[in-house]
C-alpha positions in Angstrom: -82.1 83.5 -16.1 -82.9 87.3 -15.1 -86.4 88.3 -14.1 -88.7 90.7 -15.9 -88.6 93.2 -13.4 -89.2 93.6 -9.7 -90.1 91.0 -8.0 -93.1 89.6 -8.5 -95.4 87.6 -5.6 -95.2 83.8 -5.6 -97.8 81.5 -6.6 -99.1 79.9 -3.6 -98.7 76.2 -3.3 -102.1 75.8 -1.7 -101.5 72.1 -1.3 -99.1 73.0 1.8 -101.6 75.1 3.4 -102.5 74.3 7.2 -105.7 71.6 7.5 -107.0 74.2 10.3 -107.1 77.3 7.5 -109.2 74.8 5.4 -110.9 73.9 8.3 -111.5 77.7 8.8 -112.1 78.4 5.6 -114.8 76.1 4.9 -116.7 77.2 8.0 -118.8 79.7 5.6 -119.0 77.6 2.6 -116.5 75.3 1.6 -117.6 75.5 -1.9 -117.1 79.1 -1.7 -113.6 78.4 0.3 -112.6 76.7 -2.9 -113.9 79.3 -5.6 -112.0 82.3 -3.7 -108.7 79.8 -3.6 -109.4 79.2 -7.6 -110.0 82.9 -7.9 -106.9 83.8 -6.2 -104.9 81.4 -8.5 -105.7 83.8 -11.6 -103.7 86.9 -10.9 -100.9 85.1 -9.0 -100.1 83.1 -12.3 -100.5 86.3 -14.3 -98.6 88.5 -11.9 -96.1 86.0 -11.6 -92.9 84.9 -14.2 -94.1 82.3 -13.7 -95.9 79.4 -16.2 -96.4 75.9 -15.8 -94.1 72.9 -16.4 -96.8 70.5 -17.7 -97.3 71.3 -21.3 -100.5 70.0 -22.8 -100.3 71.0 -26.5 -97.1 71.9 -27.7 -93.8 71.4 -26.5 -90.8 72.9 -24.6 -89.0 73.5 -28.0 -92.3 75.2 -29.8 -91.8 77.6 -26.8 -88.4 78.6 -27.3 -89.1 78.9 -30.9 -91.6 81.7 -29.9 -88.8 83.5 -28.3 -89.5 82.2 -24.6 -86.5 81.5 -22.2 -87.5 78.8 -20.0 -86.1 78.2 -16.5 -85.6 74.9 -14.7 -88.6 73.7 -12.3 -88.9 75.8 -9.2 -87.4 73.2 -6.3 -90.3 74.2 -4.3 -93.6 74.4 -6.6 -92.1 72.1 -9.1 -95.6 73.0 -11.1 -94.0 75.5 -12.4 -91.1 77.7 -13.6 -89.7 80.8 -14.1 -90.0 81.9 -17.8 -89.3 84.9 -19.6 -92.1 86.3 -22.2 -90.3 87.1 -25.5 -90.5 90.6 -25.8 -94.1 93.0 -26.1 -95.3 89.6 -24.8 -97.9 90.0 -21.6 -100.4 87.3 -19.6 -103.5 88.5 -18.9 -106.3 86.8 -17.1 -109.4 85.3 -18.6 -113.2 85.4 -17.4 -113.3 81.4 -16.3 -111.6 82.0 -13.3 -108.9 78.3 -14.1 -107.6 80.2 -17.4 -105.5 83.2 -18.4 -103.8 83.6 -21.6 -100.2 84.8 -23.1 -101.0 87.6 -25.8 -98.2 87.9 -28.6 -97.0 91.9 -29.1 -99.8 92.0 -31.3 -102.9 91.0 -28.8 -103.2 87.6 -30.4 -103.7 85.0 -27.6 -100.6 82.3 -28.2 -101.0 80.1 -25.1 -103.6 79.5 -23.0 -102.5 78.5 -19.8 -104.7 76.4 -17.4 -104.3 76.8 -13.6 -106.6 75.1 -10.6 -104.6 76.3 -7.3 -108.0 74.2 -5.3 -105.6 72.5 -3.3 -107.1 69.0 -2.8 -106.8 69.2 -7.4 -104.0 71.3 -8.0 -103.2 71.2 -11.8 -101.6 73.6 -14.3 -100.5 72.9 -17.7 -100.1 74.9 -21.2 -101.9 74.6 -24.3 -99.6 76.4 -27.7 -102.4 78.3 -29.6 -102.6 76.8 -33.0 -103.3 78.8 -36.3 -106.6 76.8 -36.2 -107.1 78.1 -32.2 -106.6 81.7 -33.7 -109.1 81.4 -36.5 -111.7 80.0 -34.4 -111.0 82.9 -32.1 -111.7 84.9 -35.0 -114.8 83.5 -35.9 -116.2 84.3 -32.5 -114.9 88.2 -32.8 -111.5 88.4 -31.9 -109.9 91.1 -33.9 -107.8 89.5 -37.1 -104.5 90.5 -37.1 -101.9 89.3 -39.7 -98.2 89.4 -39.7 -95.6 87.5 -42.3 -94.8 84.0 -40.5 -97.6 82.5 -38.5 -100.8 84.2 -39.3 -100.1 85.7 -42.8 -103.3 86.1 -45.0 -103.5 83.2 -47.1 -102.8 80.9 -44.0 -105.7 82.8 -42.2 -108.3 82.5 -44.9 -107.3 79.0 -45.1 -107.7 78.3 -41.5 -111.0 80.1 -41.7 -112.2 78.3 -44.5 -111.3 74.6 -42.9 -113.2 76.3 -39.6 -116.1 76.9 -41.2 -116.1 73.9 -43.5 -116.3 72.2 -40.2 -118.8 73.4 -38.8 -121.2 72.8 -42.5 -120.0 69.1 -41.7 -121.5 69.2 -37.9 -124.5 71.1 -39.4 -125.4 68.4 -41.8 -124.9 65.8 -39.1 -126.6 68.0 -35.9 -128.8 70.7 -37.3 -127.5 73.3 -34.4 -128.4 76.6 -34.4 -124.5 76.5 -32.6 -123.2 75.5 -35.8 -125.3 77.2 -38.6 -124.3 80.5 -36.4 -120.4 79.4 -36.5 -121.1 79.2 -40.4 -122.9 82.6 -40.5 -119.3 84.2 -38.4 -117.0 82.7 -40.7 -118.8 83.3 -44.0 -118.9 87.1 -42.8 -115.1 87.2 -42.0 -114.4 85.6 -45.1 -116.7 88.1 -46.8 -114.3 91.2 -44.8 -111.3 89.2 -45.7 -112.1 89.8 -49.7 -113.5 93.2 -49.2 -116.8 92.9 -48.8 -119.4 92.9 -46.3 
């Protein structure tokens, strides 16, 4: 498998790290140690071509059906593996400092991609955005976007629909203003959807 470009920096196994830079590094804070390792996780999985090996929804196949071309486990971070983005694919980081996402060529988020690099927890693992992710992303204001296989129209107004008919159930049972404000968001995209306002 080729790269994506120039060589990109590693994602540090912080496992392996020397006890003494822990040591060191926990001399002003370890709790603060451990957020700056976290932190540092983000853009080195974003920068990287890499993603991890652990899928937690989805599959390896649903992947490659999206166009990705996966590479066997890295013999030295198993955690992960080389993977090419199918193309006008990019990763971008999130605000929680243990997520970044993989936006399609149209800006719609497709994976969400969980990495802690906390060395004493290390985890990563992927999560295949479903139609139902991307309408409850809508619903809380990310820009709709259709396109002729996954999220066409009538599939998004469906998934809308089911989102918010969800939320009516949790409002009948909780009484949130959580809910009845998730039911307010999807009643006004629906409303955009058919023209109005």
């Amino acid at each position: 498998m080729t790269n994506q470009g120039p060589e990109q920096p590693a994602i540090e196994d912080t496992s392996r790290r020397d006890p003494l830079i822990h040591l060191a590094g926990g001399i002003g804070g370890f709790g603060r140690y451990i957020e700056e390792m976290e932190s540092a996780g983000q853009p080195q999985l974003v920068n990287s071509t890499m993603l991890p090996t652990k899928m937690n929804s989805g599959t390896d196949d649903d992947l490659r059906e999206l166009g990705f071309e996966l590479g066997d486990p890295d013999p030295s971070d198993p955690m992960f593996r080389p993977a090419m983005l199918p193309k006008g694919w990019t990763k971008a980081g999130t605000e929680h400092p243990l997520w970044s996402k993989v936006l399609d060529e149209l800006g719609r988020t497709r994976l969400l991609v969980f990495y802690k690099a906390a060395f004493y927890d290390r985890d990563a693992f992927i999560n295949v955005q479903t139609l139902a992710g991307y309408a409850r992303d809508v619903v809380n204001g990310a820009p709709l976007v259709f396109d002729d296989e996954w999220a066409t129209s009538a599939a998004m107004r469906e998934a809308i629909q089911a989102e918010r008919d969800y939320n009516a159930e949790q409002q009948e049972t909780y009484a949130s203003d959580y809910t009845a404000g998730q039911i307010a968001k999807a009643d006004a995209v629906l409303a955009k959807m058919s023209g109005g306002e």
